[in-house]
Kinemage of the C-alpha trace (Angstrom):
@kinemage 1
@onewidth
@group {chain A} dominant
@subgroup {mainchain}
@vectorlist {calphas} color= white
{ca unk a 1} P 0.000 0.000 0.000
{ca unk a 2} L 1.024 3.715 -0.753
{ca unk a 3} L 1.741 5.837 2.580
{ca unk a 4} L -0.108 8.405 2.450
{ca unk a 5} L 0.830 9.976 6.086
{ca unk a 6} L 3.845 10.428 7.471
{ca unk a 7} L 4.463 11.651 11.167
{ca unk a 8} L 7.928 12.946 12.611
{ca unk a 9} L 9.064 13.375 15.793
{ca unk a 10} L 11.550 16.670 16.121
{ca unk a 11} L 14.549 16.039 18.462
{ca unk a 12} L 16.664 13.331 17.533
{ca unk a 13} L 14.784 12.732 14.424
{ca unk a 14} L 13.902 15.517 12.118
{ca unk a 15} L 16.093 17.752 13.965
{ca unk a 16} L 19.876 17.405 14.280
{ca unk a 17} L 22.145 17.486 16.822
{ca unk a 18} L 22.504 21.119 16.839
{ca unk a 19} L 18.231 21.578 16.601
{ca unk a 20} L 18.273 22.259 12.907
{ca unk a 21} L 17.008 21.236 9.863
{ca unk a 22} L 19.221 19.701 6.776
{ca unk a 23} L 18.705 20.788 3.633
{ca unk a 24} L 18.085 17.491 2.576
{ca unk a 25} L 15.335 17.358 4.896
{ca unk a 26} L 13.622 20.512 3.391
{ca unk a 27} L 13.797 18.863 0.309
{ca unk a 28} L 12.005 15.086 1.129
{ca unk a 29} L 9.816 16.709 2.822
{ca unk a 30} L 8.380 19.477 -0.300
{ca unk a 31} L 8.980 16.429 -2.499
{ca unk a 32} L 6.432 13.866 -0.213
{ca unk a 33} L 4.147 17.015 0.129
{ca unk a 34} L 4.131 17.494 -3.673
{ca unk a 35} L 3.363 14.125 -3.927
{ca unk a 36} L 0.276 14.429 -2.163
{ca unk a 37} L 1.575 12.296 1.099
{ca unk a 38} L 0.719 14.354 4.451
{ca unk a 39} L 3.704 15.254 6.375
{ca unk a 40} L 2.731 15.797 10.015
{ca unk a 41} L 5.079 16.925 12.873
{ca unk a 42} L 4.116 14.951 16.043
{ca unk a 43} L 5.816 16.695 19.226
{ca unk a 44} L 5.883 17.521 23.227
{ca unk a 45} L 6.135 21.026 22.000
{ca unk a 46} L 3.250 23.871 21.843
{ca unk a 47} L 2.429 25.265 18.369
{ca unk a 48} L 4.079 28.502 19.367
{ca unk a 49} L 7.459 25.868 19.689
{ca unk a 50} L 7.458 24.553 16.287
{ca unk a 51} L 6.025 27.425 14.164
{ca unk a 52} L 9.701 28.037 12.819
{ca unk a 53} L 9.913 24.220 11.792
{ca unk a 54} L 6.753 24.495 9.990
{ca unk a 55} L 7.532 27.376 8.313
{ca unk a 56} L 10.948 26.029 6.936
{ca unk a 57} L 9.245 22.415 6.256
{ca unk a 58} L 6.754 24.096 4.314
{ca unk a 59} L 3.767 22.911 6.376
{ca unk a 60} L 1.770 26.157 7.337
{ca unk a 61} L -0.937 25.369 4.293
{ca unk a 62} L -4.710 25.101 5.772
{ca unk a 63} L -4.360 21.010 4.652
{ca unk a 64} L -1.458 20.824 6.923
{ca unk a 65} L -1.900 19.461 10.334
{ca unk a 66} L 0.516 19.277 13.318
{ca unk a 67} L -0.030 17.136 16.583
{ca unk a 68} L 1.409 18.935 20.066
{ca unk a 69} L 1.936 17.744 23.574
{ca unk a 70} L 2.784 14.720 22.949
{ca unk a 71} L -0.557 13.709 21.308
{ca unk a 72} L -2.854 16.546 23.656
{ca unk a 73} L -3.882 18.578 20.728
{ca unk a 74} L -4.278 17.623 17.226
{ca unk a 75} L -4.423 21.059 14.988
{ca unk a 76} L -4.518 22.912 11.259
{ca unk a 77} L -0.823 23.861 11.500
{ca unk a 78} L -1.949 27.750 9.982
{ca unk a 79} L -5.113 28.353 11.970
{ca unk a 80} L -4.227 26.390 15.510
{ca unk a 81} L -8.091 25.079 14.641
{ca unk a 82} L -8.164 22.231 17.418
{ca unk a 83} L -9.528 18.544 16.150
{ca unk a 84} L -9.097 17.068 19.118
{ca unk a 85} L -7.896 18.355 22.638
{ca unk a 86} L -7.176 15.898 26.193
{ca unk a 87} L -5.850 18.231 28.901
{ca unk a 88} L -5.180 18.019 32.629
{ca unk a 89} L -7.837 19.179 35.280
{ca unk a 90} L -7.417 21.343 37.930
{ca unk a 91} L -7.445 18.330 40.513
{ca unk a 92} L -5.308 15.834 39.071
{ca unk a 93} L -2.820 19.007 38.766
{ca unk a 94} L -2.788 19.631 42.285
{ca unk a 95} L -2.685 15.788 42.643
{ca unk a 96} L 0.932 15.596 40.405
{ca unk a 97} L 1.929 19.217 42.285
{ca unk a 98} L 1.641 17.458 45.862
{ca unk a 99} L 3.513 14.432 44.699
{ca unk a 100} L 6.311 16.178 43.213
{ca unk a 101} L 6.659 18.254 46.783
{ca unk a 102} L 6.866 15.099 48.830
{ca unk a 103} L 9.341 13.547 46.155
{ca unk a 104} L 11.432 16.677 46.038
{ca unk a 105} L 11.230 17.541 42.458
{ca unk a 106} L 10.646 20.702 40.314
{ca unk a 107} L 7.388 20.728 37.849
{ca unk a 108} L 5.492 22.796 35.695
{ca unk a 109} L 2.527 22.893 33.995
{ca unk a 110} L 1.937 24.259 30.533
{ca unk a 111} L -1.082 25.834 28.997
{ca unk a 112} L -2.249 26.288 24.954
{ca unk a 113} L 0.359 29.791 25.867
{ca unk a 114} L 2.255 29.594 28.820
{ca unk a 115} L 5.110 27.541 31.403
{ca unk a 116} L 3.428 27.716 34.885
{ca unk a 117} L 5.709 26.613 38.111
{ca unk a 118} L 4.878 26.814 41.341
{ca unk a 119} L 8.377 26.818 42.361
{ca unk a 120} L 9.910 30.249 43.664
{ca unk a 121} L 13.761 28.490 42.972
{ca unk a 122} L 12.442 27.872 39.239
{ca unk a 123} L 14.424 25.053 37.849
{ca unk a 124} L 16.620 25.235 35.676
{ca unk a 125} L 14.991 22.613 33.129
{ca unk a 126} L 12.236 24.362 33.359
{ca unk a 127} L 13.898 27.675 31.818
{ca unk a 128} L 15.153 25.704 29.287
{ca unk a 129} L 11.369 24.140 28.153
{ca unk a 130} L 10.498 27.779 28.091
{ca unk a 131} L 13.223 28.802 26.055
{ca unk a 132} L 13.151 25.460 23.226
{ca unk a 133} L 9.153 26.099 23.182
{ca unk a 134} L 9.286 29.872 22.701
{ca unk a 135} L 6.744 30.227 25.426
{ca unk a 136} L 6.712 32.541 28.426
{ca unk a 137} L 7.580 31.301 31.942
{ca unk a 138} L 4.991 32.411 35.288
{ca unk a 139} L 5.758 31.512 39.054
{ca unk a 140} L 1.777 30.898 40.128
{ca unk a 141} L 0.195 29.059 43.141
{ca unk a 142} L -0.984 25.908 42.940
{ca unk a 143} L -4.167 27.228 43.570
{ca unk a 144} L -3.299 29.708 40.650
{ca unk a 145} L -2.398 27.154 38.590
{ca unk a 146} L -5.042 24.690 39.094
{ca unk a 147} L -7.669 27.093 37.097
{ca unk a 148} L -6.034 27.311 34.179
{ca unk a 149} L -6.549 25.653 30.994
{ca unk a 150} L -3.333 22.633 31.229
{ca unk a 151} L -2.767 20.622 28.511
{ca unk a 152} L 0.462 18.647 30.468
{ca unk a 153} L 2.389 19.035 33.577
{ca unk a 154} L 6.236 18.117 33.721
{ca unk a 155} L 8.672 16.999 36.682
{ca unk a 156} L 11.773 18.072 35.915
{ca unk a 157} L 15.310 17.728 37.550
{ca unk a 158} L 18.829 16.350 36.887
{ca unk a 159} L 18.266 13.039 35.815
{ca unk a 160} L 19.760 11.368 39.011
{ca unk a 161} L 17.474 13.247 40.960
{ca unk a 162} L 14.597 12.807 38.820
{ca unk a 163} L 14.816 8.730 38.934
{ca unk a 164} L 15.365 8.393 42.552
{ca unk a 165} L 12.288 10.860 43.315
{ca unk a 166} L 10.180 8.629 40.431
{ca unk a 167} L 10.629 5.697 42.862
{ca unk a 168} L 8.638 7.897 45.804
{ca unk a 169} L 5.358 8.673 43.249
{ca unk a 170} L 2.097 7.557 44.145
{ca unk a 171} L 0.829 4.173 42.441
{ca unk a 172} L -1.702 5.931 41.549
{ca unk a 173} L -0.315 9.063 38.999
{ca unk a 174} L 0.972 5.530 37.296
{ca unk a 175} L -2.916 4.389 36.946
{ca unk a 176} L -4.466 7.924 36.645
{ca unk a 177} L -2.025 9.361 33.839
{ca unk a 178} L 0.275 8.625 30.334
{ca unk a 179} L 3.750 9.165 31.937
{ca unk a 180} L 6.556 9.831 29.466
{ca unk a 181} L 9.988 10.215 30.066
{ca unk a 182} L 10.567 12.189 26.783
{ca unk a 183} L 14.219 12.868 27.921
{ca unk a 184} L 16.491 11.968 30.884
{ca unk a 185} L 15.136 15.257 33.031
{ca unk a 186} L 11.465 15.509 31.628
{ca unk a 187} L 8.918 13.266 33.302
{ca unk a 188} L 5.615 14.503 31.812
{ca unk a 189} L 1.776 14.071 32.809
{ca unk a 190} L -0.725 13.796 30.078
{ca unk a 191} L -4.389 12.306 30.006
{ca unk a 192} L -4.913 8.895 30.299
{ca unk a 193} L -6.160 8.514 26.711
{ca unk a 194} L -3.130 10.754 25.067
{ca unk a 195} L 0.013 9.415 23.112
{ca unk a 196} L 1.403 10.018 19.960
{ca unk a 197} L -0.095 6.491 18.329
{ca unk a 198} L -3.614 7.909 19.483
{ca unk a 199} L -3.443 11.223 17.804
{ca unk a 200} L -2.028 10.018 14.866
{ca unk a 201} L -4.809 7.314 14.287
{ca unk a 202} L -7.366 9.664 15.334
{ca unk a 203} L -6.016 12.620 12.486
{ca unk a 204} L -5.705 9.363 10.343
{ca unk a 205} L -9.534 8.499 10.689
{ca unk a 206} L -10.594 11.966 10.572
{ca unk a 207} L -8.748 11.797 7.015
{ca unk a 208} L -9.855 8.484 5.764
{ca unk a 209} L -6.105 6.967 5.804
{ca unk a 210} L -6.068 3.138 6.362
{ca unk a 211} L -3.480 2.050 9.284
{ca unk a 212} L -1.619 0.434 6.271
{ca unk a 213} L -1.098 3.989 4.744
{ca unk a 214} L 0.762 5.413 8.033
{ca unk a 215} L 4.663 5.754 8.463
{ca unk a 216} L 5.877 6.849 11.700
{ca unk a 217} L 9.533 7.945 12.433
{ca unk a 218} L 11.240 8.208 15.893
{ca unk a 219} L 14.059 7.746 17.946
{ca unk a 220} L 13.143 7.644 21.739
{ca unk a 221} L 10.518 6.076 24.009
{ca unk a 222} L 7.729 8.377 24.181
{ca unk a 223} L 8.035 7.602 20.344
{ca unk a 224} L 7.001 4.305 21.035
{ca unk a 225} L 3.436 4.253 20.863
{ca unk a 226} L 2.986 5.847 17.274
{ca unk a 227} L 5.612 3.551 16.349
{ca unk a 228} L 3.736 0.203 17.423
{ca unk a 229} L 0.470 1.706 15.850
{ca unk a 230} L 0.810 2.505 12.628
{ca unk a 231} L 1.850 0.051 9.307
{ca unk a 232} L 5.688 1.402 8.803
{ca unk a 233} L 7.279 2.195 12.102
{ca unk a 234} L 10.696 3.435 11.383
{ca unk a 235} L 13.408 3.963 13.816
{ca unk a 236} L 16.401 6.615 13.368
{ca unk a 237} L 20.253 4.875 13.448
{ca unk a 238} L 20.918 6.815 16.617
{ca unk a 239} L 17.354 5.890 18.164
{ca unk a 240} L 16.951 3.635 21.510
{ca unk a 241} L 17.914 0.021 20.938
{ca unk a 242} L 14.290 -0.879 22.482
{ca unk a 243} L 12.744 0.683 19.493
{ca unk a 244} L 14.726 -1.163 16.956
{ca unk a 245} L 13.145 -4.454 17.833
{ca unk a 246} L 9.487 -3.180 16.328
{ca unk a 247} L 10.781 -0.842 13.783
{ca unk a 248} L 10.303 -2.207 10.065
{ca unk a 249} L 12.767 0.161 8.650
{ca unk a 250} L 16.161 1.396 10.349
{ca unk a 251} L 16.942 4.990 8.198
{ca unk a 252} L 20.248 6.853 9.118
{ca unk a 253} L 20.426 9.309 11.661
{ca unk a 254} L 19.599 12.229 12.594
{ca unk a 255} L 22.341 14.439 11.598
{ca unk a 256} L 23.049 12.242 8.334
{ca unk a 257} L 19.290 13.380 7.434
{ca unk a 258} L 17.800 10.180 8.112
{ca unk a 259} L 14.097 11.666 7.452
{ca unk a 260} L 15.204 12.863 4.107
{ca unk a 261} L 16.872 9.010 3.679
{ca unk a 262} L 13.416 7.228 4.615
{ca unk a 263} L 10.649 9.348 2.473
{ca unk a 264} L 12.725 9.171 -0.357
{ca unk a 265} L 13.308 5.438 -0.218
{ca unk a 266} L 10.182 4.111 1.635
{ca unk a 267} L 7.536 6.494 0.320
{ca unk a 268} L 8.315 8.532 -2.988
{ca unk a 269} L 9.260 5.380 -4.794
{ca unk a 270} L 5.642 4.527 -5.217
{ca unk a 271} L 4.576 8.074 -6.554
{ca unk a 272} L 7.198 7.770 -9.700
């Protein structure tokens, strides 16, 4: 079967190791939209993170779609027009805020706009999220917090820290929430429903694409559940070896334009 939809994780993936995007990549990815195959950016970050990466990708069109938060919202990459959106109440937030006290670890919450901490000594992965997402930071209350419209919530600390103080959660954030540990100091809280493989079957159903017609492409473990979903999981050269096991395809990697190397062996082929 012809893929018709392609999703991409950023970091590790389409990214390089410095955060940018080849040439090469650029170029697969005009050539598979050309084609007619939908290219869709599947991230943790807001819209407002990844509006440069559309813009040099070429994806801003009203037929383009991105999916944020790690599978939260699913939108028209020019309008922000929401198809679907899974957030985080104001309870369960307080709920992931009291067990990050008692574990010792920083967190934040982020909103459709915004980084919200309740920590006065604001960590310092937390000014980094801000900074890679393009979004502004706010010291709030919990109570503060709490009201506002959250689409995830994050621990965050040096990864050391962050594993021994995952060892102290609650059983029951494991039952009541997705946990993803999207990198070695991000622990992040999203609805129970939400993951990458959900969003991308959901925009897939929406746009009458057949599992069959879906390529994924990631390199790390909160890649891992649009990578067992769809027909053609493919898994970057420098991805997790945990991932290689399901992936169909192994492309190069990430900073030898491994994207690029996969759409233009795995999916233009069949449009020539």
């Amino acid at each position: 079967m012809m893929i018709k939809l392609v999703a991409l994780d950023l970091d590790g993936t389409t990214l390089d190791s410095e955060g940018k995007l080849t040439s090469e990549v650029k170029e697969a990815v005009e050539a598979a939209k050309v084609a007619g195959v939908k290219v869709v950016i599947c991230t943790g970050r807001p819209l407002l993170g990844v509006q440069w990466i559309l813009d040099e990708l070429g994806l801003r069109d009203h037929g383009d779609f991105v999916i944020t938060y790690n599978g939260g919202l699913v939108q028209r990459a020019d309008t922000g027009e929401e198809f679907i959106a899974q957030g985080i109440s104001g309870e369960e937030f307080l709920d992931i805020d009291n067990a990050a006290r008692k574990a010792g670890l920083h967190i934040h919450a982020a909103t459709r706009d915004g980084i919200y901490t309740t920590n006065r000594d604001i960590g310092k992965y937390t000014v980094y999220e801000a900074s890679v997402v393009q979004m502004p930071l706010h010291y709030r209350t919990a109570e503060e917090i709490m009201k506002l419209d959250l689409i995830k919530v994050m621990m965050i600390d040096e990864p050391e820290i962050l594993d021994e103080g995952i060892a102290y959660l609650p059983f029951e954030l494991f039952e009541e929430f997705n946990m993803i540990k999207s990198a070695p100091y991000f622990l992040e809280f999203v609805n129970k429903d939400v993951s990458k493989g959900n969003a991308v079957l959901h925009l897939a159903e929406k746009l009458s694409i057949d599992v069959d017609e879906l390529m994924a492409i990631g390199d790390a473990e909160n890649d891992r559940a649009m990578l067992e979903k769809v027909g053609h999981p493919v898994v970057m050269e420098n991805g997790i070896p945990a991932l290689k096991s399901i992936a169909k395809y192994i492309t190069k990697s990430n900073d030898e334009s491994g994207v690029a190397y996969a759409i233009n062996t795995w999916v233009l082929p069949d449009y020539n």
